[in-house]
C-alpha positions in Angstrom: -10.2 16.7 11.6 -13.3 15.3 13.7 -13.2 15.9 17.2 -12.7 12.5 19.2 -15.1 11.6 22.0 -12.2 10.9 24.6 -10.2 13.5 25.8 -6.3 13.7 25.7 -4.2 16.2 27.3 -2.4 18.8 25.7 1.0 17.0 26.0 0.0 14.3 24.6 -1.6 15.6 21.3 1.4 17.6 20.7 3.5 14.3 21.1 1.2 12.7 18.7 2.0 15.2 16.5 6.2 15.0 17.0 5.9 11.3 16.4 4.7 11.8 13.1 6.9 14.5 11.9 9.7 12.5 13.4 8.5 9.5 11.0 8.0 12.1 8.5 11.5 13.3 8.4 13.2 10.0 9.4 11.5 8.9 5.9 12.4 11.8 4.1 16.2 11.4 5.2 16.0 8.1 3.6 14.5 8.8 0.4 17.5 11.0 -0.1 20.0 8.8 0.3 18.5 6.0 -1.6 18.5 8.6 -4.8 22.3 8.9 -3.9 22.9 5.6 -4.3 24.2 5.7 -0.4 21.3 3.7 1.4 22.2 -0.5 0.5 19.0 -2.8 -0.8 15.5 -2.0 -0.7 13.6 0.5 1.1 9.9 1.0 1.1 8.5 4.5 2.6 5.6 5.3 5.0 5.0 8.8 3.7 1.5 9.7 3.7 1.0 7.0 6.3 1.7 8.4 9.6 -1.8 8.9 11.5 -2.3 5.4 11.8 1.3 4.1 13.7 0.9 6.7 15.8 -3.1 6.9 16.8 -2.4 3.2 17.1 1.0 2.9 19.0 -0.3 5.8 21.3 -2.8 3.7 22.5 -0.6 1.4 23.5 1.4 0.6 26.9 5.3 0.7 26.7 4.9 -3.0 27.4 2.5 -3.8 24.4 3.8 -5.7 21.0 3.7 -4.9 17.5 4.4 -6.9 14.5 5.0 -4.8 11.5 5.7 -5.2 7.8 8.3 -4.6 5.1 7.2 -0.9 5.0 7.4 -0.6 8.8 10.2 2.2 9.8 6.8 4.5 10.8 5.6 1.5 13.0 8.7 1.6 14.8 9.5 5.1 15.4 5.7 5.5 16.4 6.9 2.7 19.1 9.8 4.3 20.6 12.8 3.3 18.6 15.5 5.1 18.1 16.5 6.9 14.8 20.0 6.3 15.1 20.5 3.1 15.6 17.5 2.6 13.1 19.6 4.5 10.4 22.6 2.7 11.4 20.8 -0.8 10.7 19.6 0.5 7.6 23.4 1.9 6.4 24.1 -2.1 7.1 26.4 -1.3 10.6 27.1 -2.3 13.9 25.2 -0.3 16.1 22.2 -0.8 14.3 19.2 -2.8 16.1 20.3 -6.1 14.4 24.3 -4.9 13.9 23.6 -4.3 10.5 21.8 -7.9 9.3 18.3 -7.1 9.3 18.4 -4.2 7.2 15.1 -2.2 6.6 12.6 -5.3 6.1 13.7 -6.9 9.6 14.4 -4.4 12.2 13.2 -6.1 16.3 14.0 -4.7 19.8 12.0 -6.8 22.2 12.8 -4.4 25.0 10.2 -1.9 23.1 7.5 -4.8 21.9 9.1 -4.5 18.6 8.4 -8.2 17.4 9.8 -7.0 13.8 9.3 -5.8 10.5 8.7 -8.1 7.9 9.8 -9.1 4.3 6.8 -12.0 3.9 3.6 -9.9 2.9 1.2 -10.9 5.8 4.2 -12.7 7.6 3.7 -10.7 11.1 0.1 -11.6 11.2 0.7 -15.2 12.6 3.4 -14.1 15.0 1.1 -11.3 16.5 -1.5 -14.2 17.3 1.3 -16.4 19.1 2.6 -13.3 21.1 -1.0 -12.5 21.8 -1.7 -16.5 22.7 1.4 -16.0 25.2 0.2 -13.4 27.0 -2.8 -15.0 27.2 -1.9 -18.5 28.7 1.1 -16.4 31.4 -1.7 -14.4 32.7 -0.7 -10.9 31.5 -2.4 -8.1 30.6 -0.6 -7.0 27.5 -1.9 -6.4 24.1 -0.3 -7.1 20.3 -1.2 -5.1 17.1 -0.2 -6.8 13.8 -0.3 -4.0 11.5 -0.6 -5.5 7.8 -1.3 -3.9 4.6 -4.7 -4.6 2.1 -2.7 -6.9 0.1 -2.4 -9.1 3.2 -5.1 -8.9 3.6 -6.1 -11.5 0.9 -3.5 -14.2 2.8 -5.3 -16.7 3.6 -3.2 -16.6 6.7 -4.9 -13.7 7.8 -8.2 -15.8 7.9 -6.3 -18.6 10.2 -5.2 -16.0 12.6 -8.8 -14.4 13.0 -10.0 -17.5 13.2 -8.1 -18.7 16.0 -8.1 -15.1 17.5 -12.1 -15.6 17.6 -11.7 -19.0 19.5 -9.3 -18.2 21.6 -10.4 -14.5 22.3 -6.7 -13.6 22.0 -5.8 -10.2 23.1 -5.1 -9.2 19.9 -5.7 -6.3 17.2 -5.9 -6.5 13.4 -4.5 -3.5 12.1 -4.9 -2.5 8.6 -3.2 0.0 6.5 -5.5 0.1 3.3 -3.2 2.4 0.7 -5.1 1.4 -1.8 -2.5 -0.5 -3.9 -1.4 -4.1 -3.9 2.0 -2.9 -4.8 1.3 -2.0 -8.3 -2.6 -2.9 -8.8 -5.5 -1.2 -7.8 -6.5 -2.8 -4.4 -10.0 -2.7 -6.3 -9.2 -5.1 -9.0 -8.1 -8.1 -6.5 -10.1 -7.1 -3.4 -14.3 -8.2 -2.6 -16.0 -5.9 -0.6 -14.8 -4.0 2.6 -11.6 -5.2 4.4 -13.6 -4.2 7.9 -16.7 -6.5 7.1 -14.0 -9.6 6.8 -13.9 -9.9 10.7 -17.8 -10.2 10.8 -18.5 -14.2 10.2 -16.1 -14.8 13.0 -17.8 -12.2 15.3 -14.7 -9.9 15.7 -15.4 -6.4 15.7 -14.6 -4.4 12.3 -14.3 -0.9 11.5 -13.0 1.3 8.7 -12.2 4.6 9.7 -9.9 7.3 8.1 -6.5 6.2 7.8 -5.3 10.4 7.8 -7.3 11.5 10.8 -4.7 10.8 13.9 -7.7 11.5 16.1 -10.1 8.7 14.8 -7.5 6.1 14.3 -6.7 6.8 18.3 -10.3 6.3 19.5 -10.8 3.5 17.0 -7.3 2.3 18.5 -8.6 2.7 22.4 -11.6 0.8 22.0 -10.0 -2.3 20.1 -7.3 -2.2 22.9 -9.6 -1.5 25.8 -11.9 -4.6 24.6 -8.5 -6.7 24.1 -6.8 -5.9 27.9 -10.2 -6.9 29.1 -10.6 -10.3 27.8 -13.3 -9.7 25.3 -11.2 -11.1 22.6 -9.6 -9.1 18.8 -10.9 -6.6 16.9 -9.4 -5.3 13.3 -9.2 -1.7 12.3 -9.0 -0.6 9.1 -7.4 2.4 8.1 -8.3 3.7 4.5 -5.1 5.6 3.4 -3.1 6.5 0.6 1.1 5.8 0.3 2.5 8.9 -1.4 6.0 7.0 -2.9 6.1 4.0 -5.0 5.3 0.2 -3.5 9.5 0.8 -3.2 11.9 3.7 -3.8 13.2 3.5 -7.4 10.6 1.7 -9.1 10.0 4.3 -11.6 13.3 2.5 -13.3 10.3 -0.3 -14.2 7.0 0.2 -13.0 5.7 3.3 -15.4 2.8 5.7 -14.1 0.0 3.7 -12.5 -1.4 6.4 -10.5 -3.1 9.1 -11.8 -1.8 12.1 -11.0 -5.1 14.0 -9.9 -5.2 10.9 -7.5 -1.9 11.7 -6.2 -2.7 15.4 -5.8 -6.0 15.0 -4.2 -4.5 12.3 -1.5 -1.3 15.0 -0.8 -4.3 17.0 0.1 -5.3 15.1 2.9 -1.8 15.0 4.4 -2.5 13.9 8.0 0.4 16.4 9.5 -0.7 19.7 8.8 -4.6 18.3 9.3 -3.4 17.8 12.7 -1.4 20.9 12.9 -4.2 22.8 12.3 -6.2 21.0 15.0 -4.0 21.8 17.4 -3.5 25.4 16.4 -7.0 26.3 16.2 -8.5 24.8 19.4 -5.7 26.2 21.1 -3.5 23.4 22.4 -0.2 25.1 21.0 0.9 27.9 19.1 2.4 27.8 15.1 5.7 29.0 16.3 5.9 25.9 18.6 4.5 23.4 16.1 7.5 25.4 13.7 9.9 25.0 16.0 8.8 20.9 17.0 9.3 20.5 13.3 12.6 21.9 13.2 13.4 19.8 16.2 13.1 16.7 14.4 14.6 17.5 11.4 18.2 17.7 13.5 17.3 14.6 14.8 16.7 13.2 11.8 20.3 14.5 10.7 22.1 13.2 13.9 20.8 9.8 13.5 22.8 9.9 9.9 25.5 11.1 11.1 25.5 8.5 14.5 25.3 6.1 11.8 27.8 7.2 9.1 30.2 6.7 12.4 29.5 3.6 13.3 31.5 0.7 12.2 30.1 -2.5 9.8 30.3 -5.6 11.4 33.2 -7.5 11.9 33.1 -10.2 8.9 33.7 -12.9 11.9 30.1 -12.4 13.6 28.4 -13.0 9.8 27.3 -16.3 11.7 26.6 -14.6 14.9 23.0 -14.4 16.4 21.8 -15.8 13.2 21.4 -19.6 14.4 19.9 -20.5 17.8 22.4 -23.5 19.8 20.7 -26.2 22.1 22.2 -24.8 24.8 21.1 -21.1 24.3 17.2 -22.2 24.1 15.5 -21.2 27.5 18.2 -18.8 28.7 16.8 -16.1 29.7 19.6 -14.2 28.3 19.2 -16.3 25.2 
C-alpha cells in the first residue's frame, strides 16, 4: 500500500474502508443466493474489484454522476445507494430502485448521480459524455465518471466519446476497470498495447495505476476530477485489476477452467481490503478490534437489506406498463 501524496483524515480512510467491505459483503450475500436458486436472472459480481468504486466515488461530490456497467452493484454502493432497496430490485420487488424492473444490469437513482448500470458492454460511456455536455452548457460545476470495463474498451464508441470529450473539453472521466478478461478471453489476445496510452492522440490525460491500491486509485481519481471541475477537459484512468468470480455467477455450468489457478491465487493475494486494513492499522489510524467490529457491522447490514427485501411486495402486474414509456405530456415536467 503506497502512501498517497494528499492527505485524508482519519474518518475518511476508515469510510473508504466500510465502503468496500460493505460492497464486499453486499456481493457476497448475492452469490449465495444465486447458488440457491433464490436470486432471479443474471448477476455479475465485483469481488476483487472494490478499490477502484470507492478511490473513485470518494473523490466525488454528492452531486457528481456516474454511469456504470452490467457488473455495477460496487459502483453503486461506493455512491451511496442503499442495500435494501438494491437487494429488493435485485429479488425483482417493489421497493426496489426501479420497483423490481431493472433488475441487477439497470439499477438508476438520479437523486444520488446514479445515471445507471448497464446491460450494453460500453453502453454508459456515451451517456456519461451527454451528462457531462449538460453540465457543461447549464454552467455547473459537476463532474461524470463512466466507469467501463477493458472489453469496452475496444468499442469503438469509446473512441467517439473521447473524441468529442477532447473537443469539447467535457467535464468528464474515463474510468477503467481492466480485470484482465473480456468475459472469457484473455484481455491480451484482443487488446493492442496499453488501455492508458489510448487517450494520448486526442491529448486527454492517461494513466494506469493499480486497480487494488484504494490509495492510488483516490489520488489518480482527485487529479482527473480536479482537472475536470476546472474546465481543463477529461482524463481516463485505468485501473489494472483482477475479478475474482466468473464473467457471471454460474458459468461454470458452460465455460470450463480458463483461469489458471496460480493466477487466481496470486490475484486473492493482492485483495485490496485487508491491504488497506493493514494500512490503516499500522500507521495508526484505527485499531483491529475496530476494523473487526466495522466488518461485522456491515455484514448485518448486509443481512437486513435481505430481509427488507424478502418483505417487500412484487409489483402489482397492473404497473408492468408503468414508468416504462415516456407520454408527450410527461416530457419537461420537472416531475417527469
Amino acid at each position: 500500500m503506497r502512501k498517497p501524496a494528499f492527505r485524508l483524515q482519519a474518518a475518511e480512510l476508515l469510510e473508504m474502508h466500510r465502503r468496500m467491505v460493505r460492497i464486499r459483503r453486499f456481493e457476497e450475500k448475492l452469490a449465495d443466493l444465486f447458488k440457491r436458486g433464490r436470486l432471479p436472472g443474471f448477476v455479475h459480481l465485483y469481488i476483487g474489484e472494490e478499490a477502484i468504486a470507492v478511490g473513485i466515488c470518494s473523490a466525488l461530490r454528492p452531486d457528481d454522476r456516474i454511469t456504470s456497467t452490467h457488473r455495477g452493484h460496487g459502483h453503486l454502493i461506493a455512491k451511496g445507494a442503499d442495500l435494501g432497496r438494491m437487494m429488493a430490485e435485485l429479488l425483482g420487488r417493489a421497493d426496489g430502485y426501479c420497483r423490481g424492473k431493472g433488475g441487477s444490469m439497470h439499477i438508476v437513482d438520479f437523486s444520488l448521480g446514479i445515471i445507471g448500470t448497464n446491460g450494453i458492454v460500453g453502453g454508459g460511456i456515451p451517456i456519461g459524455a451527454g451528462a457531462a455536455f449538460g453540465d457543461q452548457q447549464l454552467g455547473r460545476d459537476n463532474v461524470t465518471v463512466t466507469f467501463f470495463g477493458d472489453g469496452a474498451a475496444n468499442q469503438g464508441v469509446f473512441f467517439e466519446a473521447m473524441n468529442l470529450a477532447a473537443i469539447w473539453r467535457l467535464p468528464l472521466v474515463f474510468a477503467c476497470e481492466n480485470n484482465q478478461y473480456t468475459e472469457w478471453t484473455p484481455t491480451t489476445r484482443l487488446t493492442a498495447g496499453r488501455i492508458a496510452d489510448r487517450s494520448g492522440p486526442f491529448g486527454i490525460p492517461g494513466v494506469q495505476v493499480d486497480g487494488n491500491d484504494v490509495l492510488a486509485v483516490r489520488e489518480a481519481a482527485d487529479q482527473a476530477v480536479a482537472r475536470a471541475r476546472s474546465g481543463e477537459g477529461p482524463s481516463l484512468i485505468e485501473c489494472v485489476t483482477y475479478r475474482w468470480h466468473g464473467h457471471n455467477e454460474g458459468e461454470e455450468a458452460f465455460s470450463g477452467e480458463y483461469r489458471p489457478r496460480e493466477e487466481q491465487e496470486h490475484w486473492r493475494s493482492l485483495d485490496p481490503i485487508p491491504r488497506f486494513a493493514e494500512h490503516l492499522v499500522a500507521r495508526g489510524y484505527c485499531a483491529r478490534d475496530e476494523l473487526d467490529q466495522l466488518d461485522a457491522e456491515e455484514t448485518d447490514r448486509a443481512r437486513r437489506a435481505l430481509e427488507f427485501a424478502e418483505r417487500s411486495p412484487f409489483p402489482d402486474p397492473s404497473e408492468a406498463l408503468s414508468d416504462v414509456f415516456a407520454s408527450s405530456s410527461s416530457v419537461g415536467r420537472k416531475d417527469a
